[in-house]
C-alpha positions as CSV (number, residue, x, y, z in Angstrom):
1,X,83.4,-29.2,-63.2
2,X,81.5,-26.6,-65.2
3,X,83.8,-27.0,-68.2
4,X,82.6,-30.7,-68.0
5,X,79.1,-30.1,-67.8
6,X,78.9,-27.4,-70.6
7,X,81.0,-30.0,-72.7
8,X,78.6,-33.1,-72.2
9,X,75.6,-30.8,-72.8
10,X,77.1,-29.8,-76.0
11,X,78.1,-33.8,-76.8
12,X,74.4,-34.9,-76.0
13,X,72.7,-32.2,-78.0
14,X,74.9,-32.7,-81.2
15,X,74.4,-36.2,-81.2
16,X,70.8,-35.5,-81.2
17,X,70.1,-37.4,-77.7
18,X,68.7,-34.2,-76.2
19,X,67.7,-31.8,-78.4
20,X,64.9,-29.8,-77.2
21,X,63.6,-29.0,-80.5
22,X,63.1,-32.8,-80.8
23,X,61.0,-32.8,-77.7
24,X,58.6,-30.0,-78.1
25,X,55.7,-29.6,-80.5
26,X,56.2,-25.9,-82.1
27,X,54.2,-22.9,-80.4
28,X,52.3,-22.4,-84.0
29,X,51.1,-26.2,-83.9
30,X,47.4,-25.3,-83.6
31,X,46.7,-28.5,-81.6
32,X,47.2,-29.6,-77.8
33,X,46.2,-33.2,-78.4
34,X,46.1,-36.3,-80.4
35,X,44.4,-36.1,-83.7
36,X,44.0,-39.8,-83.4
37,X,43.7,-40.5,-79.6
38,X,42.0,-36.9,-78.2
39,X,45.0,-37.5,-75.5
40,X,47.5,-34.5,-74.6
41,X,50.3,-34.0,-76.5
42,X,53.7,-34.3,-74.5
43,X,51.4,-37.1,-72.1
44,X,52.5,-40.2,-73.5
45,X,56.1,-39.3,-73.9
46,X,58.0,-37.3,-77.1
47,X,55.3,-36.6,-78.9
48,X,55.6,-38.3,-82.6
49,X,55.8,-36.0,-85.9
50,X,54.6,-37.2,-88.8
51,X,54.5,-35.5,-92.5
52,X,51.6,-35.7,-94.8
53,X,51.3,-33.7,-98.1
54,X,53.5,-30.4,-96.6
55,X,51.7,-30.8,-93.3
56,X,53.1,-31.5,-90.1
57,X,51.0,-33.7,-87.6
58,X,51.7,-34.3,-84.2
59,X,51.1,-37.7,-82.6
60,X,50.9,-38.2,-79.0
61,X,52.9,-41.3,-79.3
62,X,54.9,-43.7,-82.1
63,X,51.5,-46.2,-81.5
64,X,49.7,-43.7,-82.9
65,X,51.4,-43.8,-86.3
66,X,49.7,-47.2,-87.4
67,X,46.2,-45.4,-87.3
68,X,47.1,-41.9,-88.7
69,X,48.6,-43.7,-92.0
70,X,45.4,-45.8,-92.5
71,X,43.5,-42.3,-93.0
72,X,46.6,-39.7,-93.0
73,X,44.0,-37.1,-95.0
74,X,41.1,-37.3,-92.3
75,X,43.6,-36.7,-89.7
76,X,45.3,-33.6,-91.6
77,X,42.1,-32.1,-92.2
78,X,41.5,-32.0,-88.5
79,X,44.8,-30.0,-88.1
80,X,43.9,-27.7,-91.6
81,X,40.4,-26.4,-89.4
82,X,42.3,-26.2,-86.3
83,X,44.8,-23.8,-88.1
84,X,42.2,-21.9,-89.5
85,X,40.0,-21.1,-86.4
């Protein structure tokens, strides 16, 4: 039974399907919300990462995306002052 377990954990996380470094938004993310929505990271589900000129930007949720890439640089620069504080 245990050899079972340990071998479907190890199935799931290599095909990605539960990978808790997907799941979690890193320690050093200076943030605990939404950038676009003010709403708490990890609230609405996976939380969504995006990229934007080297910088990481975590969105509370995929609906999110359509809004950070209308203005992806007022949105980064929220996360630049965050991480300098």
């Amino acid at each position: 039974m245990k050899l079972t377990l340990a071998l479907l954990s190890s199935l799931l996380l290599s095909t990605g399907l539960a990978s808790a470094a997907d799941t979690a938004v890193p320690a050093t993310y200076p943030l605990k919300t939404c950038v676009v929505s003010n709403e708490d990271l990890g609230t609405m589900g996976k939380p969504v990462k995006v990229t934007y000129e080297g910088t990481d930007v975590y969105l509370c949720c995929k609906a999110c995306t359509k809004d950070f890439n209308k203005e992806p640089a007022k949105f980064v620069a929220k996360v630049k002052a965050a991480e300098k504080k």
